[in-house]
C-alpha positions as CSV (number, residue, x, y, z in Angstrom):
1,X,133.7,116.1,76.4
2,X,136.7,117.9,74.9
3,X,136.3,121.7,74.2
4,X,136.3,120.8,70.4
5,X,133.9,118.7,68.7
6,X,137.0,118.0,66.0
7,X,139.1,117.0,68.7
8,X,136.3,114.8,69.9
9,X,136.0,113.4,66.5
10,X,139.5,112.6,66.3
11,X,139.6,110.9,70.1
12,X,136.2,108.7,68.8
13,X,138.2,107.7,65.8
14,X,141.3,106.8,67.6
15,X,139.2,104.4,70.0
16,X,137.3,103.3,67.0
17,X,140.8,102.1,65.4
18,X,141.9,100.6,68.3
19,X,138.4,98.5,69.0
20,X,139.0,94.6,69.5
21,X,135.5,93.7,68.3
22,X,132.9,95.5,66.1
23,X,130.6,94.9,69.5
24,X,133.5,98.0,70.9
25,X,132.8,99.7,68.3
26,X,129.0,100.2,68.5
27,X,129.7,100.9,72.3
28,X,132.3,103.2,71.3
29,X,129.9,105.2,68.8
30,X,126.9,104.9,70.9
31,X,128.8,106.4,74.0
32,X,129.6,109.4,71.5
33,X,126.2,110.1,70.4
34,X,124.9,109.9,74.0
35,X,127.9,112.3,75.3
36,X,127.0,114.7,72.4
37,X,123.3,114.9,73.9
38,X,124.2,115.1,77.2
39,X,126.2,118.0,76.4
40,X,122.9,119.0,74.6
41,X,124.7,119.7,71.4
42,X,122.4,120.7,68.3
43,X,120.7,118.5,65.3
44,X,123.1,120.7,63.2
45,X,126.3,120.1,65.5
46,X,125.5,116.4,65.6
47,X,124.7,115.8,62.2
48,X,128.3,117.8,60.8
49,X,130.1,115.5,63.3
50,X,129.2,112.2,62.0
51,X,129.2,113.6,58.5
52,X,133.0,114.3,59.6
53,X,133.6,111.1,61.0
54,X,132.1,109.1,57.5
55,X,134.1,111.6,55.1
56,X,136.9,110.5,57.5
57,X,136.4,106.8,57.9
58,X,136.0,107.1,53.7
59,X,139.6,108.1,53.2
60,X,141.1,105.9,55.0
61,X,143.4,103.5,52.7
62,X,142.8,99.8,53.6
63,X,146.1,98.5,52.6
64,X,147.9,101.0,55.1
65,X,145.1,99.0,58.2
66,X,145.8,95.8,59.7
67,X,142.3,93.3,59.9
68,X,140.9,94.6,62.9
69,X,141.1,98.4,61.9
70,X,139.8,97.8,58.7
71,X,136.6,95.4,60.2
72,X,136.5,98.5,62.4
73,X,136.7,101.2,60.2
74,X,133.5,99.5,58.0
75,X,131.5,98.8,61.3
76,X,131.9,102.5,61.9
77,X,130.7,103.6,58.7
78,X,127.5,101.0,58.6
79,X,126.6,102.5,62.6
80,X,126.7,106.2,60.8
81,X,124.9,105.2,57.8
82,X,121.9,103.7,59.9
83,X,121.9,106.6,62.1
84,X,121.4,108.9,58.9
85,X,118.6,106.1,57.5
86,X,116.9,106.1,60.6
87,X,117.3,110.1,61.2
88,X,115.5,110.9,57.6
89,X,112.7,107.9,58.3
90,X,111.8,109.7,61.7
């Protein structure tokens, strides 16, 4: 993992761009959540960096995305919005 979580976020949101399928992009995401409790990273830590990643993936502009980025971009922001659902069921 990078030595800064918001250079972290930044790399997962390159890769999530870049994704050919919205299958990549659950791999992507989940491959970030598990490297961020590997690196036994706080509740706290965690939740701040997919709040930053959502209020990211919110500003985007969909007329300034191609398809695939777009389809991405709203993958992305249904994978955090679980994670938060299940994280306040548990």
């Amino acid at each position: 993992m990078l030595t800064s979580t918001d250079e972290y976020r930044g790399q997962v949101i390159r890769k999530v761009l870049f994704a050919g399928s919205q299958e990549e992009v659950c791999h992507i995401l989940d491959l970030a959540m598990k490297d961020l409790d590997l690196h036994e990273t706080n509740k706290a830590t965690t939740i701040i960096f997919t709040d930053k990643i959502l209020d990211e993936l919110d500003h985007f502009n969909p007329m300034n995305k191609n398809a695939q980025e777009w389809s991405n971009i709203n993958m992305a922001r249904i994978y955090f919005h679980r994670i938060k659902l299940h994280d306040t069921v548990q």
